[in-house]
N, CA, C and O of each residue as an XYZ file, in Angstrom:
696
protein
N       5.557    -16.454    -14.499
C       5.986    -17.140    -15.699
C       5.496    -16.410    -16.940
O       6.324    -16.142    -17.811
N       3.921    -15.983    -17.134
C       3.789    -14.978    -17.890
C       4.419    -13.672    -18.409
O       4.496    -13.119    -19.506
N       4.939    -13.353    -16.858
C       5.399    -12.108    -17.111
C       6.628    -12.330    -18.108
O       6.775    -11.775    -19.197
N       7.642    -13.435    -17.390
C       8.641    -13.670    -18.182
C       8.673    -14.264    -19.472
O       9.777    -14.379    -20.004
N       7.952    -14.548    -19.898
C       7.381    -15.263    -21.856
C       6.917    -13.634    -22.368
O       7.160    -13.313    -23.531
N       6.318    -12.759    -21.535
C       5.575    -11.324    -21.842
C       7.266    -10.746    -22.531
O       7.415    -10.520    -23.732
N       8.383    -10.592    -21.510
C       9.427     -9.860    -21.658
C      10.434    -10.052    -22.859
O      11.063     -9.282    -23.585
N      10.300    -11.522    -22.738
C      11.297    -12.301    -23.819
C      10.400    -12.143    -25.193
O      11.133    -12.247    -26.177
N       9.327    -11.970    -25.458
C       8.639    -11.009    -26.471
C       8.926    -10.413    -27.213
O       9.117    -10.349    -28.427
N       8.972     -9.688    -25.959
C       9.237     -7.980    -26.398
C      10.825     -8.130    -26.749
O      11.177     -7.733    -27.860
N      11.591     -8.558    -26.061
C      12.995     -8.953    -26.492
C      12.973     -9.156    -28.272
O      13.393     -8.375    -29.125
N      12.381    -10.374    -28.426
C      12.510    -11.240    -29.538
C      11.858    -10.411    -30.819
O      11.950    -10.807    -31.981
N      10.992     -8.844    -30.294
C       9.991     -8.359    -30.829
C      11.093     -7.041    -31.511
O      10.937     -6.527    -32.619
N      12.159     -6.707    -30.552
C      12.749     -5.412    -30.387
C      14.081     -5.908    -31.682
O      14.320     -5.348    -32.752
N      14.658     -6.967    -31.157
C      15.674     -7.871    -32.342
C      15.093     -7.427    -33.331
O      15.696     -6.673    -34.094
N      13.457     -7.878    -33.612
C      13.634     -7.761    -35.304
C      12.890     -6.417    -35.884
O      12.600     -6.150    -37.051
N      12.670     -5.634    -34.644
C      12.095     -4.479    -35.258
C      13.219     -4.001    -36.257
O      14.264     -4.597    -36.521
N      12.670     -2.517    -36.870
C      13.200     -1.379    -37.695
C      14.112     -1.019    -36.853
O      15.080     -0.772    -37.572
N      14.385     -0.849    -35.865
C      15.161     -0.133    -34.785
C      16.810     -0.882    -34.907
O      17.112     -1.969    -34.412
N      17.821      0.113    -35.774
C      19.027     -0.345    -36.458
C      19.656     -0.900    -34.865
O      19.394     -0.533    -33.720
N      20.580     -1.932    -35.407
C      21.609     -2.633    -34.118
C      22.076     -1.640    -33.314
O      21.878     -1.831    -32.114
N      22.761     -0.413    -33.684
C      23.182      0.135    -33.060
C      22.676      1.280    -31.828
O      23.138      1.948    -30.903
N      21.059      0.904    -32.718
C      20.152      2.177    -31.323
C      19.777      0.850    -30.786
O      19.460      1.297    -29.684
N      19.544     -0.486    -30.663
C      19.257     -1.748    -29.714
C      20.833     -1.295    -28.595
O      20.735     -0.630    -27.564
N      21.892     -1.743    -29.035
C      22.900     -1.838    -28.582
C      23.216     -0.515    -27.710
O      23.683     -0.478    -26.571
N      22.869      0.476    -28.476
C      23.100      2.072    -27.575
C      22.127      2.208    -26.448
O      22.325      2.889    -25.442
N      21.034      1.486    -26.708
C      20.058      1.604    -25.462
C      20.480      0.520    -24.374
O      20.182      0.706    -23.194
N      21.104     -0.494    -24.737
C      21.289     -1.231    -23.765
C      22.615     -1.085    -23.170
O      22.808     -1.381    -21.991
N      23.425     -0.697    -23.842
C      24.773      0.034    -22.691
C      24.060      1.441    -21.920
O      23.650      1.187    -20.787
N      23.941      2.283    -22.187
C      23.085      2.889    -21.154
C      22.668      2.229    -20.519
O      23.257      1.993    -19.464
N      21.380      1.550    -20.834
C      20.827      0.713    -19.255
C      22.000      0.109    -18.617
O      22.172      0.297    -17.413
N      23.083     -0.815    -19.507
C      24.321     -1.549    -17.950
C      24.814     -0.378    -17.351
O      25.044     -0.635    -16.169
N      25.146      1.066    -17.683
C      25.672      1.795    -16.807
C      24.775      2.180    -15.980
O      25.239      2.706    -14.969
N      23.441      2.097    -16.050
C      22.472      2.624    -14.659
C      22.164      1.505    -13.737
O      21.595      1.580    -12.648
N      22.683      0.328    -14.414
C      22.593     -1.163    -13.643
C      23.476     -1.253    -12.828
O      23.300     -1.559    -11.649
N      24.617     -0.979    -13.390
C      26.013     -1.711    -13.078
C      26.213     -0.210    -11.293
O      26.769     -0.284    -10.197
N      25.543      0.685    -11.885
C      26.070      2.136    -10.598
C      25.091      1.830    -10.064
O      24.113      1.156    -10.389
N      25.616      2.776     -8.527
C      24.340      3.434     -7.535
C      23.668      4.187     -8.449
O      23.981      5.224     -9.034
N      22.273      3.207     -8.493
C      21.054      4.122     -9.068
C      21.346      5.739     -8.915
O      21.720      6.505     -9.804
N      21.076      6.027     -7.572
C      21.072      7.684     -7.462
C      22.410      8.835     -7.224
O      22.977      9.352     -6.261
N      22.500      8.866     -8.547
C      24.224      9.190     -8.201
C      23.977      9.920    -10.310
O      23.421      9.618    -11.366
N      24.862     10.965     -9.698
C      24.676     12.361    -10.595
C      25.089     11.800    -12.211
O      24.486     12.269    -13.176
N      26.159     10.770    -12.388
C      26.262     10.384    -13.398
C      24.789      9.490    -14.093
O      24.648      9.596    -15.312
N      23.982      8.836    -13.493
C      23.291      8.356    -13.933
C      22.184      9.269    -14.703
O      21.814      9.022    -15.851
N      21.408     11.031    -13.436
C      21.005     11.928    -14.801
C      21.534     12.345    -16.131
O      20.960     12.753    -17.141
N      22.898     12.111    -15.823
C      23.523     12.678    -17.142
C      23.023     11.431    -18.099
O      22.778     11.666    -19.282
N      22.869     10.035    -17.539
C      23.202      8.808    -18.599
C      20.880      8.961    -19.061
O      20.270      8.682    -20.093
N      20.578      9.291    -18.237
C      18.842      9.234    -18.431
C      18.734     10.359    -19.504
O      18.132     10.024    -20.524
N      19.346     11.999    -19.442
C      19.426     12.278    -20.545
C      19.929     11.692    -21.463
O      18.959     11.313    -22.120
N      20.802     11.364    -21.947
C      21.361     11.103    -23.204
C      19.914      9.671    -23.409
O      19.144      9.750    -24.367
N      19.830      8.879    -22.705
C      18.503      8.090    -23.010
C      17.639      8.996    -23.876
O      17.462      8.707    -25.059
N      17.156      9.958    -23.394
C      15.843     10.679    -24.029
C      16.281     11.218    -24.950
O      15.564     11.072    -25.940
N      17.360     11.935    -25.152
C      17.945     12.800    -26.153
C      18.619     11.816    -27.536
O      18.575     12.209    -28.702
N      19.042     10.891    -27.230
C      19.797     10.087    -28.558
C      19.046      8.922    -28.804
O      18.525      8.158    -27.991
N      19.060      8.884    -30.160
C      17.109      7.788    -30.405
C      18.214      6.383    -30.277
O      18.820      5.803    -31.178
N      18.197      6.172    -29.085
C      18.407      4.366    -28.429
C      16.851      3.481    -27.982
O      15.793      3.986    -27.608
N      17.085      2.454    -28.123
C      15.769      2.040    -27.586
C      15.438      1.563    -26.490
O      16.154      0.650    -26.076
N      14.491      1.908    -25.803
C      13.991      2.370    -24.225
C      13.888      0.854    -23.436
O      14.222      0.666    -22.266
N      13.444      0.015    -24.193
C      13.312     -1.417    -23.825
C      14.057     -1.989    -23.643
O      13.927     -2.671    -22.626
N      15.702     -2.206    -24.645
C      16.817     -2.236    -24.174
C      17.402     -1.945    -22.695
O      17.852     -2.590    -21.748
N      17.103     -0.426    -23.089
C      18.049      0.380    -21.877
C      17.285     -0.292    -20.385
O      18.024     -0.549    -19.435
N      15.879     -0.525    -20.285
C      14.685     -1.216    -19.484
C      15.874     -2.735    -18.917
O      16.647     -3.079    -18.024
N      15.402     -3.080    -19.915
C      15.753     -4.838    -19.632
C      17.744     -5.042    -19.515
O      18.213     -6.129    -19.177
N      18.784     -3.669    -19.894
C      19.958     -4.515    -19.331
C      20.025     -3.399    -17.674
O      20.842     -3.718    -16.811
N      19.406     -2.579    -17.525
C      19.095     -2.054    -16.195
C      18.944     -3.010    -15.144
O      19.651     -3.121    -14.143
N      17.627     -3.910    -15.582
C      17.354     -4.737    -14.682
C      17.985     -6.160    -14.674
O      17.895     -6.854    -13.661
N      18.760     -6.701    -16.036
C      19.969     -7.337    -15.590
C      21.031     -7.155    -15.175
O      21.563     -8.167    -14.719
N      21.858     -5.844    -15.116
C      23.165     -5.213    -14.810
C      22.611     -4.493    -13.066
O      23.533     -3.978    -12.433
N      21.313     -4.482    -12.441
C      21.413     -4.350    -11.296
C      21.783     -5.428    -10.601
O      22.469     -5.307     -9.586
N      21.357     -6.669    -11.082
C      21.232     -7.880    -10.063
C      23.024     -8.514    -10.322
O      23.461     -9.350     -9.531
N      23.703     -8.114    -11.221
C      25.070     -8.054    -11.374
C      25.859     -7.718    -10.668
O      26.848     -8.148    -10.074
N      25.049     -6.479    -10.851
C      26.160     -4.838     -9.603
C      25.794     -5.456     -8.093
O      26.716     -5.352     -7.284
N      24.691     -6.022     -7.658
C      24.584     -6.605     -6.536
C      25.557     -7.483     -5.637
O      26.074     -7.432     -4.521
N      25.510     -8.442     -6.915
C      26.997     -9.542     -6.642
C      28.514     -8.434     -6.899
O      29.479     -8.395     -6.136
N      28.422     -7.994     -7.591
C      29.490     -7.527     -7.822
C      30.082     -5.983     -6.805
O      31.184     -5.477     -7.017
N      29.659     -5.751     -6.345
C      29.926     -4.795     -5.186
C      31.166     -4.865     -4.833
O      31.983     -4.005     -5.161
N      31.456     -5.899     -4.120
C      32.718     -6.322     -3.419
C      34.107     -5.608     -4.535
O      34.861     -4.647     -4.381
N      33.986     -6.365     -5.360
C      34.825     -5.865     -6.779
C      34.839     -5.092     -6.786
O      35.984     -4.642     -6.766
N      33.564     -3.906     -6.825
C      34.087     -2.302     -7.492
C      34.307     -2.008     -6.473
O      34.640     -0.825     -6.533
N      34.352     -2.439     -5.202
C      34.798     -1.180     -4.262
C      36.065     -1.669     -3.998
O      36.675     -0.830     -3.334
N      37.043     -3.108     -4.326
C      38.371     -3.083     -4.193
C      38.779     -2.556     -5.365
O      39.881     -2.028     -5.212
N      38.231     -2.435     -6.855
C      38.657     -1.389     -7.518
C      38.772     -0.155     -7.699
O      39.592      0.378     -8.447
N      37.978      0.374     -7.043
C      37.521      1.837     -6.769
C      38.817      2.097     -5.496
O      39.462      3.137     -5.626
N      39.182      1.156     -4.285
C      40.212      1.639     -3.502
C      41.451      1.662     -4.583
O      42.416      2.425     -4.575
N      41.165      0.660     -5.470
C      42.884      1.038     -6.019
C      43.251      2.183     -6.655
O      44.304      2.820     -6.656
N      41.749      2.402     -7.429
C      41.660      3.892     -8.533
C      42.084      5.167     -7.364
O      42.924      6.062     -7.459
N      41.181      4.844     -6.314
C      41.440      6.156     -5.371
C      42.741      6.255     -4.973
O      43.212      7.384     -5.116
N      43.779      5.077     -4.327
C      45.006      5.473     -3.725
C      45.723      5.060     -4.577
O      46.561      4.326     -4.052
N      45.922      5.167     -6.153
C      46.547      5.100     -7.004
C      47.671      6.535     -7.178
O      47.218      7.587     -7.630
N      49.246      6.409     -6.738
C      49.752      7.263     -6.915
C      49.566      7.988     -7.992
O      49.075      9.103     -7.820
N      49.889      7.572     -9.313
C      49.508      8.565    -10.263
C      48.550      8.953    -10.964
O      48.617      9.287    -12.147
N      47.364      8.931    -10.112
C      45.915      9.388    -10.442
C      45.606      9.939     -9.505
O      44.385     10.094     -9.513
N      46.341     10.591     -8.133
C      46.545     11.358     -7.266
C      46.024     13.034     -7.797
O      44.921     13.500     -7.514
N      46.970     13.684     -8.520
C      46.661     14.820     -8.930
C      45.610     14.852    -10.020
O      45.272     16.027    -10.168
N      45.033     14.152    -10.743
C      44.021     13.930    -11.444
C      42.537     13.946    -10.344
O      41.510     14.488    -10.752
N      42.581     13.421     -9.222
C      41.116     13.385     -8.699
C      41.300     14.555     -7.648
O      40.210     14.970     -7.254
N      42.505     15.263     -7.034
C      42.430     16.680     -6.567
C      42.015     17.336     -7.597
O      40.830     17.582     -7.370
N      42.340     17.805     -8.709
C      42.015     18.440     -9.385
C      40.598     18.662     -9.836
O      40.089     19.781     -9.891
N      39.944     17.475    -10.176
C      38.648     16.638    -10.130
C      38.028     17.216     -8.760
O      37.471     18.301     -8.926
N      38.012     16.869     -7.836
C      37.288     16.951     -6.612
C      37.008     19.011     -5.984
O      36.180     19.544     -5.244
N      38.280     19.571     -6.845
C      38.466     21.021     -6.613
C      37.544     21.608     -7.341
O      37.498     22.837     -7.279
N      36.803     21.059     -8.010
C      35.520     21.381     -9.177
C      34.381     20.791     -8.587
O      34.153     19.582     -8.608
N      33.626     21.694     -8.033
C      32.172     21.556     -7.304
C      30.909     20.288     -7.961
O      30.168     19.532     -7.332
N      31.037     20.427     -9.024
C      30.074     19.865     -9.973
C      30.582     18.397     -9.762
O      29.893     17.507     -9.263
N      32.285     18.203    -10.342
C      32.621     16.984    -10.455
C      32.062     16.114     -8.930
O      31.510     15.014     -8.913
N      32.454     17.128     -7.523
C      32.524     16.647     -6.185
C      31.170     16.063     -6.155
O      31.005     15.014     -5.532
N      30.344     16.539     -6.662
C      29.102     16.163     -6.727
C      28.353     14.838     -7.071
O      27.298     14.434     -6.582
N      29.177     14.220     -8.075
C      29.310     12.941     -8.620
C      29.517     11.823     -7.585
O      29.455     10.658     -7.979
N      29.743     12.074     -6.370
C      30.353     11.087     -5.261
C      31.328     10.013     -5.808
O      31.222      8.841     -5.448
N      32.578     10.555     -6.960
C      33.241      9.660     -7.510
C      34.396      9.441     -6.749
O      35.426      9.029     -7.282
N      34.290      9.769     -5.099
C      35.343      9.465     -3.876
C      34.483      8.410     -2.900
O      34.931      7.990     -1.833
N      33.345      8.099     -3.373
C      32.611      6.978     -3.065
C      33.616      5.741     -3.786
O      33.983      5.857     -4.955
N      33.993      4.588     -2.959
C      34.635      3.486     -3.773
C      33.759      2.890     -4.832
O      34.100      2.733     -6.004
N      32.670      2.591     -4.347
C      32.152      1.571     -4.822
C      31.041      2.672     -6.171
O      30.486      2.275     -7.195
N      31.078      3.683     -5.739
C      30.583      4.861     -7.256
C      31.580      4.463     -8.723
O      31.311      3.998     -9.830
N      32.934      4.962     -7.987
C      33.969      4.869     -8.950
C      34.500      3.537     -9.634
O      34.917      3.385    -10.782
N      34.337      2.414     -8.381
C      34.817      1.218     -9.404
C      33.866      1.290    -10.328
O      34.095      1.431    -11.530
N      32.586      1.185     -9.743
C      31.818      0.439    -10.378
C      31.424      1.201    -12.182
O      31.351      0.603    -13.255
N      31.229      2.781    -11.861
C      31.266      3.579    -13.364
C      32.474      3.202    -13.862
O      32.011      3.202    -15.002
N      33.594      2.883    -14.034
C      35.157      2.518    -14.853
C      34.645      1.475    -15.044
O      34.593      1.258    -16.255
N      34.087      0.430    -14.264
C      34.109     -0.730    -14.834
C      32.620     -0.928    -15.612
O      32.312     -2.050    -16.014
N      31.979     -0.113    -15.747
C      30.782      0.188    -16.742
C      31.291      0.690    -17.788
O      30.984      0.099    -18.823
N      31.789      1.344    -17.865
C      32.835      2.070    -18.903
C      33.484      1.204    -20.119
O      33.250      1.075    -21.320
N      34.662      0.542    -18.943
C      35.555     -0.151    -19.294
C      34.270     -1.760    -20.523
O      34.397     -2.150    -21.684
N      33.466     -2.060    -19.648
C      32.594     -2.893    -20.293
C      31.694     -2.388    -21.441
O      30.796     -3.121    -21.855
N      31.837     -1.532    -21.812
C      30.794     -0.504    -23.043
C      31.842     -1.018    -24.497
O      31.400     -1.164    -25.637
N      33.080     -1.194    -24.137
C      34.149     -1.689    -25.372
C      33.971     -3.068    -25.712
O      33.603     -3.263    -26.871
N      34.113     -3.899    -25.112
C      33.019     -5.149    -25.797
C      31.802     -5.486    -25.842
O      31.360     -6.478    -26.421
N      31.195     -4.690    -25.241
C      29.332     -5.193    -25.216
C      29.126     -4.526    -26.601
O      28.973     -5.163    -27.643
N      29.146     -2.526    -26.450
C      28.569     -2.514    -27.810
C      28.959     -2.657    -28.984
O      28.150     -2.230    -29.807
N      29.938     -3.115    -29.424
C      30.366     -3.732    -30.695
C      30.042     -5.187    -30.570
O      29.729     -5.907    -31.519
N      30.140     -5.551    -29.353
C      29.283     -7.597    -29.746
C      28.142     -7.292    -29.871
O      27.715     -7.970    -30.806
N      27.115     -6.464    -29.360
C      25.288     -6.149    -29.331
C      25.109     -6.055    -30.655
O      24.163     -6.567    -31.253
N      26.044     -5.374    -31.188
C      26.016     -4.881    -33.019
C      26.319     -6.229    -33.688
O      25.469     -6.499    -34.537
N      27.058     -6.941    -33.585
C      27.187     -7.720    -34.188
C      26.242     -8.827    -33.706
O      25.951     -9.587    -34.629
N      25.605     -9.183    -32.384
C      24.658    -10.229    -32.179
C      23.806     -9.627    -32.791
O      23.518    -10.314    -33.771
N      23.027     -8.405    -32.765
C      22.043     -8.013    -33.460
C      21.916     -8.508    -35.097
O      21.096     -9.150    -35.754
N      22.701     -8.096    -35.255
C      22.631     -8.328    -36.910
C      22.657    -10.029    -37.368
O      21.913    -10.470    -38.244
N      23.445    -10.700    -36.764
C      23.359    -12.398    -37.194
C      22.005    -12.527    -36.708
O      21.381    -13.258    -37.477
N      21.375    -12.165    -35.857
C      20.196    -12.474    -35.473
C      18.987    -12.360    -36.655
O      18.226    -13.267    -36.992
N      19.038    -10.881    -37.220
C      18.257    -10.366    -37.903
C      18.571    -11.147    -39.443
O      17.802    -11.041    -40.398
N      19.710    -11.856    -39.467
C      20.266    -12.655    -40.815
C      19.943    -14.062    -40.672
O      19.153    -14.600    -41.448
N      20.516    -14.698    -39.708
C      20.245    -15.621    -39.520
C      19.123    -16.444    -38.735
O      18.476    -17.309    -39.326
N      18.934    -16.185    -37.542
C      18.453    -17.451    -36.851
C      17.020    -16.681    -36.739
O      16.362    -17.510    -36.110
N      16.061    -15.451    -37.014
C      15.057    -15.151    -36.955
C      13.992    -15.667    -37.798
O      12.766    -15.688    -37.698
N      14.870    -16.098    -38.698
C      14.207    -16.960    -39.823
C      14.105    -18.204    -39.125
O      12.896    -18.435    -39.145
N      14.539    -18.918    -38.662
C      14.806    -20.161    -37.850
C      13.363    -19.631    -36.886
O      12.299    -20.249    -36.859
N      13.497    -19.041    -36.544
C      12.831    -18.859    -35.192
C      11.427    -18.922    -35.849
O      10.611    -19.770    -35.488
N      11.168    -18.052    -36.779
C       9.469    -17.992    -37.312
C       8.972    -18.907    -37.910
O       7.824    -18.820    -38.346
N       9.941    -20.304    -38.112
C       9.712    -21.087    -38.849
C       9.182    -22.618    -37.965
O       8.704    -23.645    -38.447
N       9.506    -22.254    -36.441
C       9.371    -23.370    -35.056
C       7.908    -23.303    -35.191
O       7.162    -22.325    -35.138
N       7.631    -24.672    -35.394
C       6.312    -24.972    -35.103
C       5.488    -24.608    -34.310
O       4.281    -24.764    -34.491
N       6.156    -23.891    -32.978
C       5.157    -23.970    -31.991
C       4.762    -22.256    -31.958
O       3.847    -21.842    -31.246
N       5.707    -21.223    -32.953
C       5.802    -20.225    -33.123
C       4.542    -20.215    -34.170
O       3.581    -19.524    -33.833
N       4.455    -21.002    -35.552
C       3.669    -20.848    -35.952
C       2.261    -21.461    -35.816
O       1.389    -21.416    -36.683
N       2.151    -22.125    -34.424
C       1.190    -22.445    -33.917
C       0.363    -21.733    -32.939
O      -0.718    -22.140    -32.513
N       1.071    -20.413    -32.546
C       0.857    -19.228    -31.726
C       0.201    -18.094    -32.449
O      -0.588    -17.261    -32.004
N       0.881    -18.287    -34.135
C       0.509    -17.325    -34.559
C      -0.534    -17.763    -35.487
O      -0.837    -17.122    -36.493
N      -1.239    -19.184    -35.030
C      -2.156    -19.401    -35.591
C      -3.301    -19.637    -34.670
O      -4.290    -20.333    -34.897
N      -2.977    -18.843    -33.419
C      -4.382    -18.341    -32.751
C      -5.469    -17.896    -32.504
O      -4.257    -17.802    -32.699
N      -6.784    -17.377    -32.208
C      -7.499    -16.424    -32.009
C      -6.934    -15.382    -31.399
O      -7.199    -14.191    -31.566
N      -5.808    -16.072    -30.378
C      -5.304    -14.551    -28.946
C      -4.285    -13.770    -29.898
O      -4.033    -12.587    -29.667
N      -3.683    -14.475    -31.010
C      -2.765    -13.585    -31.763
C      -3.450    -12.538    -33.059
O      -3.056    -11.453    -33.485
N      -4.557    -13.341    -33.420
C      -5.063    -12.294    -34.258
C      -5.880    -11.261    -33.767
O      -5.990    -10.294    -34.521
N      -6.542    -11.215    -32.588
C      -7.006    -10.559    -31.571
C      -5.414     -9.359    -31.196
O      -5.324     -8.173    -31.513
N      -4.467    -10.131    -30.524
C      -3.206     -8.960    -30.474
C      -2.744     -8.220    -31.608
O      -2.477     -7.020    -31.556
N      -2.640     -8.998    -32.729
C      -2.107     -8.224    -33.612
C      -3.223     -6.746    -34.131
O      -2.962     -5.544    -34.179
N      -4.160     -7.309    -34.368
C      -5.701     -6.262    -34.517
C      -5.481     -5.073    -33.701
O      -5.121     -3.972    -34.115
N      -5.817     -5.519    -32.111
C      -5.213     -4.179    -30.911
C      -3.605     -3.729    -31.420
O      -3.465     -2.519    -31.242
N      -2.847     -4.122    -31.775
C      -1.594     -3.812    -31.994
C      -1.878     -2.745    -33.393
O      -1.219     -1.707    -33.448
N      -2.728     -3.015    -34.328
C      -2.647     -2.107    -35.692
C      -3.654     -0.706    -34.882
O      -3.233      0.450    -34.925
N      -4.670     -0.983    -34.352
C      -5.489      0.102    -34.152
C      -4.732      0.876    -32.606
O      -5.285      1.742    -31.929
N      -3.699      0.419    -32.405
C      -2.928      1.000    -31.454
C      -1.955      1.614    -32.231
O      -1.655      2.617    -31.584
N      -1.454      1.597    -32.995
C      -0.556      2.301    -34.236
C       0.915      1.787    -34.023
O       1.810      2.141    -34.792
């Protein structure tokens, strides 16, 4: 139970940081595409670089990982009847020979069903998540955060010893 009040924190902590909507939102579509796929599967190094390389935020990408796995779990069944349709789709026929005749691409296991549904439909889900993340982000940071610091029991937390004690370790931690 700790752990989970610890996470939603850091959640509630990451909302109102400096960190603009769109590196919240960019870190957390990355994480659904390493959620939503087989963990170990060549598209996902490509998706861990761009993590390190494009300033998204890590906690994000952390926390929709570990909600978009337990997703992809249930959802299996789905990408792999989507992934059969993508594969014996007549006219995407010469598109994945072509694809598969390229060593690197073959490499991707995107003739795996359940590889391929499941990256398209990570994909396909990156068009409404990160433009809603951008926009939840921001009403958040406008509206209801103010709401939030203003709950009694919020400012009864932050009228602790354990919070002025955290915040203290938090400044001399930088």
């Amino acid at each position: 139970m700790f752990l989970l009040l610890k996470y939603i924190a850091k959640l509630l902590k990451a909302l109102a940081s400096e960190a603009s909507p769109v590196q919240l939102a960019g870190g957390f579509v990355l994480g659904m595409i390493i959620g939503l796929t087989p963990v170990f599967s060549l598209h996902n190094a490509f998706i861990l670089i761009l993590l390190i390389i494009l300033k998204v935020n890590i906690g994000m990408a952390l926390l929709a990982f570990i909600l978009f796995s337990g997703v992809a779990f249930l959802a299996d069944p789905a990408f792999h009847n989507f992934g059969i349709w993508l594969l014996e789709n007549d006219s995407l026929q010469a598109m994945w020979t072509s694809m598969y005749n390229t060593e690197w691409i073959a490499a991707t296991r995107f003739y795996n069903t359940v590889v391929i549904g499941s990256f398209v439909s990570a994909l396909i889900l990156i068009l409404p998540v990160f433009p809603g993340l951008i926009f939840i982000v921001s009403q958040y940071r406008t509206h209801i955060n103010e709401r939030i610091q203003k709950l009694k029991i919020v400012k009864a937390l932050k009228g602790t010893k354990f919070y002025s004690i955290y915040k203290t370790v938090q400044r001399v931690r930088g």
